[in-house]
N, C-alpha and C positions, 0 to 999 in steps of 0.2 A: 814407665807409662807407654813406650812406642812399644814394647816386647807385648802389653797388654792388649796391644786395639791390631796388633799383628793375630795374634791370638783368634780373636775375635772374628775378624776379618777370614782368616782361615777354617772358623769354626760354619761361620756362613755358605763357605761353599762349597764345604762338604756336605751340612747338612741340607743342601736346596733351599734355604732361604734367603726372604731378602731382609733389608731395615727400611726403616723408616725413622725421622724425628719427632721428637718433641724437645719445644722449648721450657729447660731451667734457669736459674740466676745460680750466679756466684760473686761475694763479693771482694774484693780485693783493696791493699790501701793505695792510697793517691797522696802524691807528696803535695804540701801545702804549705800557704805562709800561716803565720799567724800572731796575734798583739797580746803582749802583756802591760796592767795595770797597777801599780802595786801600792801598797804605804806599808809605813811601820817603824820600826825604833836603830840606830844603829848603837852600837856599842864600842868605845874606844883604852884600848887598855893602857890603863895607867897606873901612877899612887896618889887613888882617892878611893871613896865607898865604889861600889858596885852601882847604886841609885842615881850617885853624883855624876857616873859618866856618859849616861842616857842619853842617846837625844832625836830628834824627827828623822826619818827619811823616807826616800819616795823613790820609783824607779820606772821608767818606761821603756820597752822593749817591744820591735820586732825580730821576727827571725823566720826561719825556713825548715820545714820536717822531709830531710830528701828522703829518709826509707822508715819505719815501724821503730828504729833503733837510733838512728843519728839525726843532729837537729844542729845547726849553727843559729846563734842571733845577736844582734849585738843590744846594746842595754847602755840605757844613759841612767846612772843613780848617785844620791847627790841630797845634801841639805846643812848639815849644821856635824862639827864634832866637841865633842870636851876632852878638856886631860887637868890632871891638879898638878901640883908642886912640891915634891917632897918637903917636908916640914912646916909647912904650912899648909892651911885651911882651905883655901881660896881654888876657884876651879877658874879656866879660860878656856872660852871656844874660839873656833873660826868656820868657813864655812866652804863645801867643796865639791863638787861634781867630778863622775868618774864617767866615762866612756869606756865602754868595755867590749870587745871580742869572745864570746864565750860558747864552745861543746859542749851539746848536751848528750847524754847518754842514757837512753829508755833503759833500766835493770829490768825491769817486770815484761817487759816486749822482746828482749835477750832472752830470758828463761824461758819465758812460757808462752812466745810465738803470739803476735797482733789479734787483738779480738774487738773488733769495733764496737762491742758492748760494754766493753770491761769500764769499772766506774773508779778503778784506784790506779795511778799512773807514778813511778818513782824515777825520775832523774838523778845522775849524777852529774856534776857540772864541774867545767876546768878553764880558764880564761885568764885573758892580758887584756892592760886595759891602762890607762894615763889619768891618771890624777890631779884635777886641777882645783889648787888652794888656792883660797883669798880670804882676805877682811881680816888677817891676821893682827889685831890691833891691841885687843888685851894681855897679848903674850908679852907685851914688851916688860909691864912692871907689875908681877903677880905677887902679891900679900907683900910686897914691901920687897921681895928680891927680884933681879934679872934674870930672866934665862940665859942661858951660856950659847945657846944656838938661836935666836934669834931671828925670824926672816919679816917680811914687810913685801908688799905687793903680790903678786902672782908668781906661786911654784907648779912645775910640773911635774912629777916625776915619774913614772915606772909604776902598775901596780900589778900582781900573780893575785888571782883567785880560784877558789877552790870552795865546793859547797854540793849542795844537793835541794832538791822541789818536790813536792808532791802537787799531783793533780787529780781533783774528785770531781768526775764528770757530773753534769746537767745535764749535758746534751752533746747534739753532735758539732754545735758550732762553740760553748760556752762548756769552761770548767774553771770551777774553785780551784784556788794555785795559794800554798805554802812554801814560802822559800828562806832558808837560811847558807850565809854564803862567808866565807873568810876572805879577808884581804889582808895583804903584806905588802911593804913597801920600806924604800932605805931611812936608815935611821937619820932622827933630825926633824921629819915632820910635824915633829910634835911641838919642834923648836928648842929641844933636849938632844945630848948627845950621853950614847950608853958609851964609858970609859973603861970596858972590862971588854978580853978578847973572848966572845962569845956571841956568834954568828946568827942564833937563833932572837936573843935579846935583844940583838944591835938591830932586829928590823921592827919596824911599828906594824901593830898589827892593831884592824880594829874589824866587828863583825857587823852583821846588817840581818835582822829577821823583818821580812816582808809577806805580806799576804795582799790576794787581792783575785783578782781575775783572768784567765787566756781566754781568748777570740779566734778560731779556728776562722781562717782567709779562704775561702774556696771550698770546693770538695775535696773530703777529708776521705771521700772511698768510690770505688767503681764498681757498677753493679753488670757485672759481666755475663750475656744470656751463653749459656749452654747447650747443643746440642747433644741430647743422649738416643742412641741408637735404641730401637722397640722391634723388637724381631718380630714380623708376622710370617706364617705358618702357609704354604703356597697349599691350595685346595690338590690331594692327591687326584690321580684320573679316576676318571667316572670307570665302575665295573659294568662288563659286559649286559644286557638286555637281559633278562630274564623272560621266559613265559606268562603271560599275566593272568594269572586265574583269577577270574571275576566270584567274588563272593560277598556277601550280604554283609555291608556294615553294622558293626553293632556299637551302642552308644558307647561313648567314649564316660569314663567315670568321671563323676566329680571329686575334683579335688580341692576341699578348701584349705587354703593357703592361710599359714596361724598368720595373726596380725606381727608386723614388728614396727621399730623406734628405734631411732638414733638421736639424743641431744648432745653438746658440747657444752659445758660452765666454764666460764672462763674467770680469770683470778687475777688482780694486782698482783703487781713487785712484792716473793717474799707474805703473801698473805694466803690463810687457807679458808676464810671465813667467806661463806654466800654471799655474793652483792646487790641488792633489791634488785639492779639490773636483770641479773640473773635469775632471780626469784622467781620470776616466770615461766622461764623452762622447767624449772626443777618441777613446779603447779602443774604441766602439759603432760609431764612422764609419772607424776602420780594419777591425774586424771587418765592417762590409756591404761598402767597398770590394774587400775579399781577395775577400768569396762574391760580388760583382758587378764580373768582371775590366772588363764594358764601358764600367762606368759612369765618368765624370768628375766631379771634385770643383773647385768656385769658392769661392774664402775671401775672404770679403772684410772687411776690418779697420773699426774705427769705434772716436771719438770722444768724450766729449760736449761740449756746448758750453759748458757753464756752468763749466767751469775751464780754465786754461791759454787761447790763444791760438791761432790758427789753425794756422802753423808747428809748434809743437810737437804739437798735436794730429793732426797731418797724420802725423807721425814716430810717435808713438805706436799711431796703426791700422796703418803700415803694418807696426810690429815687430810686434802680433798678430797679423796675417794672417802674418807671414813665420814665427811661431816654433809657428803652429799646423801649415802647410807642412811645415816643416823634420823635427816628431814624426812624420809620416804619411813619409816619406821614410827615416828611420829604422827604423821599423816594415817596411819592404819593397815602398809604394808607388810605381810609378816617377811619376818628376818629370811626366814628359811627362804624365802623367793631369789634372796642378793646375793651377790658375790662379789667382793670386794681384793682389790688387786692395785698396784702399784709400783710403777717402771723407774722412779726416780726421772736421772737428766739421760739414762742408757737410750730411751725411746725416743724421737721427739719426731709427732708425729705431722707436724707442721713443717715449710721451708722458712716460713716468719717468726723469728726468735721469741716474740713478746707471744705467741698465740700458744708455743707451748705452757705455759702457766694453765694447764685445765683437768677437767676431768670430762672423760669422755662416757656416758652410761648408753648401755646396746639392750635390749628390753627385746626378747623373742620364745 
C-alpha cells in the first residue's frame, strides 16, 4: 500500500499535476459486548429411554467480541437433570447451575474475512466452568434400591465444555442464535460410580440444545471517511497571439440533441419481481420511449455482493434486467429497441450494499 501512494505521488510530479480530495466511507469492525438469551432441553446420559432423560434448561450470557474471529463470554446455565437406575424403571432428578468461561471462535469470519452483511454466522466454542448441584433428594431410594454414590446438600465440581452456535442475523443489533454444547464432568454426579477402568465412562456427561436470541452492545462497525486523490489536469500555457483576421460570422448550426433517460428499479432481498413502488418509473421510461420513437433503451441488471454467491447473483441481475424488458414490451415497445445485459455481484454500482439490488435502464 505505501509502495502504491509512493507511486502515485511520483506519478504527479512528473506528470505537472496536482490532487485534490474527495470524501469515501469504508467500513470496518468495532469490537463489542453483547447478551445472549436462551431456553431449551438438556439431556443427561444414562440407563433409561432417550425421552426419559429430558429435561428444561435455560442460559444467560454476556461476553465480548475483541476481533471478526475471537469472542470470550461467560454464561450462567442451569435447571433440572434426570438419570434412571439400571434395572429398574424409575428415573431421579436434581437440580443445577453451571457458571461458565467459554471461547468462542467465528469459523466463517476465519475463512472467508468479516462482512457486516453476512446473515449466517458459525461458532466454535471451548470452556471451564463449576458445576453446582442441589436438591439431590430422590437419589437416595430409587424403585426400591440405593445408590452406591450417594450425595445430599450442595456439590461443586469441575465442568470442560465443548460445542458449537449458529447465528442468523436480523439486524445489526439482533441475531437468532442456536446452540448445542457438551459437558463433562467427574464421575459420581449422578450419585453412581462407573467400577470398570475406563476414563471416558467414568466421566458424566450430559448435553444442553438451546436456542434463543444475541443483542449486539454498542457498535458493532466503524464507518471510516476516506480520502481518494482526483487528479486535475493544470491548464497548459496560453500560445502565442495570433494576427486576428476579422471576418463575417456565419451562423452557427443547429444541432438538436436526441432526448435521453436514465431510471434505477430497485429490488428486495433476493427478489426479481417489480415492486408497485417501482411501477412508476418503469410508466416514466415507457411514456419517453412512445414520445422518442428513435431512442434505444439498455437494461442492464445488478447484484450485490454481500449475499448469495456469485452464480446465483449472476441469475438474479439477469431476471431484473429481463422482467424490466419484458414490462416495456408489453406496454407496446418493440424488442428490437432493448438490449438486455447483466453484471451479476462483479459490478456494484453503488457504495451502499442494499442499493445494488437494481436494474439500471439508459434510454438514448
Amino acid at each position: 500500500m505505501k509502495f502504491g501512494k509512493f507511486l502515485l505521488a511520483a506519478a504527479l510530479m512528473v506528470s505537472g499535476l496536482t490532487a485534490s480530495a474527495q470524501e469515501t466511507e469504508r467500513v470496518e469492525f468495532n469490537h463489542h459486548w453483547f447478551l445472549q438469551l436462551q431456553g431449551g432441553a438438556s439431556y443427561f446420559l444414562g440407563e433409561a429411554d432417550f425421552d426419559d432423560l429430558i429435561s428444561p434448561a435455560a442460559q444467560v450470557a454476556v461476553g465480548y467480541q475483541f476481533t471478526p474471529v475471537w469472542a470470550l463470554r461467560l454464561a450462567v446455565n442451569g435447571w433440572e437433570h434426570k438419570n434412571g437406575f439400571e434395572n429398574s424403571t424409575a428415573t431421579y432428578d436434581w437440580n443445577y447451575v453451571t457458571p461458565a468461561l467459554d471461547v468462542k471462535f467465528n469459523l466463517v469470519n476465519a475463512i472467508a474475512g468479516w462482512n457486516p452483511n453476512r446473515v449466517f454466522g458459525l461458532n466454535l466454542m471451548a470452556g471451564i466452568g463449576a458445576n453446582i448441584g442441589f436438591n439431590n433428594v430422590e437419589t437416595n431410594i430409587v424403585g426400591g434400591y440405593r445408590l452406591n454414590e450417594w450425595w445430599d446438600g450442595t456439590k461443586v465440581r469441575p465442568v470442560g465444555r465443548l460445542g458449537l452456535d449458529v447465528d442468523f442475523r436480523l439486524s445489526k443489533r439482533v441475531s437468532l442464535n442456536v446452540e448445542c454444547m457438551s459437558n463433562f464432568l467427574g464421575d459420581k454426579y449422578n450419585s453412581k460410580a462407573y467400577e470398570k477402568d475406563n476414563f471416558v465412562k467414568e466421566l458424566d456427561w450430559y448435553f444442553t440444545a438451546l436456542a434463543g436470541v444475541k443483542i449486539n452492545l454498542g457498535k458493532v462497525e466503524n464507518v471510516i471517511p476516506v480520502a481518494v486523490p482526483v487528479v486535475v489536469e493544470e491548464p497548459a500555457p496560453a500560445p502565442a497571439p495570433k494576427p486576428v483576421v476579422k471576418e463575417t460570422p456565419k451562423p452557427a448550426p443547429v444541432v438538436k440533441k436526441a432526448p435521453e433517460m436514465q431510471t434505477e428499479i430497485f429490488y428486495a432481498i433476493r427478489q426479481t419481481t417489480i415492486t408497485e413502488a417501482e411501477q412508476g418509473k418503469v410508466a416514466n421510461l415507457i411514456n419517453f420511449l412512445k414520445a422518442n420513437p428513435e431512442t434505444k433503451v439498455t437494461v442492464t441488471g445488478y447484484a450485490d455482493a454481500g449475499t448469495g454467491n456469485p452464480r446465483i447473483n449472476m441469475k438474479y441481475s439477469q431476471q431484473r434486467a429481463e422482467n424490466v424488458a419484458k414490462a416495456l414490451t408489453e406496454a407496446g415497445i418493440d424488442a428490437a429497441r432493448i438490449t438486455v445485459d447483466a453484471k451479476g455481484d462483479t459490478v456494484q454500482p453503488y457504495s451502499e450494499n442494499d442499493k445494488n439490488r437494481v436494474s439500471i435502464a439508459v434510454a438514448k
